[in-house]
C-alpha positions in Angstrom: 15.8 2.2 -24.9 15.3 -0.1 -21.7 15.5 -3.3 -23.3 19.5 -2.1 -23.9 20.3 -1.3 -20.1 20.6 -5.2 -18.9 23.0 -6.1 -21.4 25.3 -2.5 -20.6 26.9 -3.7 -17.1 29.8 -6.4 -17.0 28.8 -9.4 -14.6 30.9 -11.6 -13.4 30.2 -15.6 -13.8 28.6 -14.9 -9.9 25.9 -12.3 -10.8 27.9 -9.7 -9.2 29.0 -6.2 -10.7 32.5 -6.5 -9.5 33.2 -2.5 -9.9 29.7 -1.1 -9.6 31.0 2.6 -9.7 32.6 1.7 -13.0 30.2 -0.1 -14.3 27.3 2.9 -13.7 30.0 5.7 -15.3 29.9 3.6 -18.0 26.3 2.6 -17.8 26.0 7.2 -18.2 28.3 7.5 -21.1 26.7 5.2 -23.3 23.2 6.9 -22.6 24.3 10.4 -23.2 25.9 9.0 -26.1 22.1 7.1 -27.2 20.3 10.2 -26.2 22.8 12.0 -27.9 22.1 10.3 -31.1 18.5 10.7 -31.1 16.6 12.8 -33.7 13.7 15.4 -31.2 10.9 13.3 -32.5 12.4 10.0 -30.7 13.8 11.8 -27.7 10.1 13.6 -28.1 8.5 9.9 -27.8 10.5 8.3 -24.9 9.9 11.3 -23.3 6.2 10.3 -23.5 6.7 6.8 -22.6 8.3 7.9 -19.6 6.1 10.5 -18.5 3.2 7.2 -19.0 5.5 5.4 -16.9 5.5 8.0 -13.9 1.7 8.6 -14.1 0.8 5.1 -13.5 3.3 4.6 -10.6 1.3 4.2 -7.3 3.5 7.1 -5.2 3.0 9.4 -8.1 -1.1 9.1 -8.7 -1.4 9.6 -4.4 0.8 12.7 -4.3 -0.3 15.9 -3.8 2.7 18.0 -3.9 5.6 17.0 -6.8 9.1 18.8 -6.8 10.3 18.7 -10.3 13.5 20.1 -12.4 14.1 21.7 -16.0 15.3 19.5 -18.1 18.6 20.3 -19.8 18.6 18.8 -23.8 20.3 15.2 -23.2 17.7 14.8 -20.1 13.7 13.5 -20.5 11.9 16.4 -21.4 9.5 16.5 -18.0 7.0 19.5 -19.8 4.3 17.0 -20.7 4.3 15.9 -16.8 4.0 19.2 -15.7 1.2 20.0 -17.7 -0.6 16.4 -16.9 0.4 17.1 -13.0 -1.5 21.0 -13.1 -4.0 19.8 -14.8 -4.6 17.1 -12.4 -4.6 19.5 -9.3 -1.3 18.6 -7.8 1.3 21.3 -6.8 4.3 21.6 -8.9 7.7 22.5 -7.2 10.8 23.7 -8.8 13.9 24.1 -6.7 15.8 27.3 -7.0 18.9 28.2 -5.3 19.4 31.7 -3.9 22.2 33.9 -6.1 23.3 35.6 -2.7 23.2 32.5 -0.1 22.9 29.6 -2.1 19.8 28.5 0.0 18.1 26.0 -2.0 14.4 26.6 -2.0 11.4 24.9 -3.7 8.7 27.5 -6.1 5.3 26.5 -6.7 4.7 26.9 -10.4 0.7 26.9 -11.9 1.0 28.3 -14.9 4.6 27.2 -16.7 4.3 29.4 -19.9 4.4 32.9 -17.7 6.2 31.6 -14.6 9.2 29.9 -16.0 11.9 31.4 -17.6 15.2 30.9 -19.0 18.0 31.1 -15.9 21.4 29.7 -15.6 22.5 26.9 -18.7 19.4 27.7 -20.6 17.6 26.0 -17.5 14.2 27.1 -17.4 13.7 28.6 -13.3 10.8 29.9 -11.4 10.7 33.8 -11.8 9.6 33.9 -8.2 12.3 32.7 -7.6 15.2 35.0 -9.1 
């Protein structure tokens, strides 16, 4: 999919994007349309590719402590990184915002399966944290 993103924002003849806010809302809608599109096995793959991606990043193979979200359908599916992230040692974050005062707080998470379920939007949330 990345080789389409250089050819989705109008440039002027300078180089510039002359309405950059326009250009990115229109850079979004034809991705959730693409993603939209795909079958699970291709959103399944670049997925995978991105999660590669991430691993090899310099930042990411030094951290210690990642804060991650759950990933709604038309959104990377981020389950493989957690998994490689556990299974590397690091802590795994999830943020979760309080019902009552709307604090936003980060849960550790070790063993997804048992410790995530489904909360708000069908946005899987740290039990912990309910």
């Amino acid at each position: 999919m990345a080789e389409y993103l250089e050819d989705s924002i109008p440039f002027d003849d300078s180089g510039a994007a002359p309405n950059v806010t326009a250009a990115k809302e229109e850079l979004r809608r034809e991705m959730k349309r693409r993603i939209s599109a795909m079958t699970d096995a291709e959103r399944s793959r670049e997925s995978e590719c991105l999660v590669e991606r991430v691993i090899r990043l310099p930042d990411f193979e030094s951290a210690r402590t990642v804060l991650l979200y759950s990933a709604l359908r038309d959104e990377p599916d981020v389950g493989i990184l957690i998994e490689e992230l556990i299974s590397r040692g690091r802590e795994v974050l999830f943020p979760v915002v309080d019902a009552r005062t709307h604090d936003l707080k980060a849960v550790t998470v070790t063993d997804p399966a048992r410790e995530l379920r489904d909360g708000a939007h069908g946005i899987l949330e740290p039990l912990d944290g309910m």
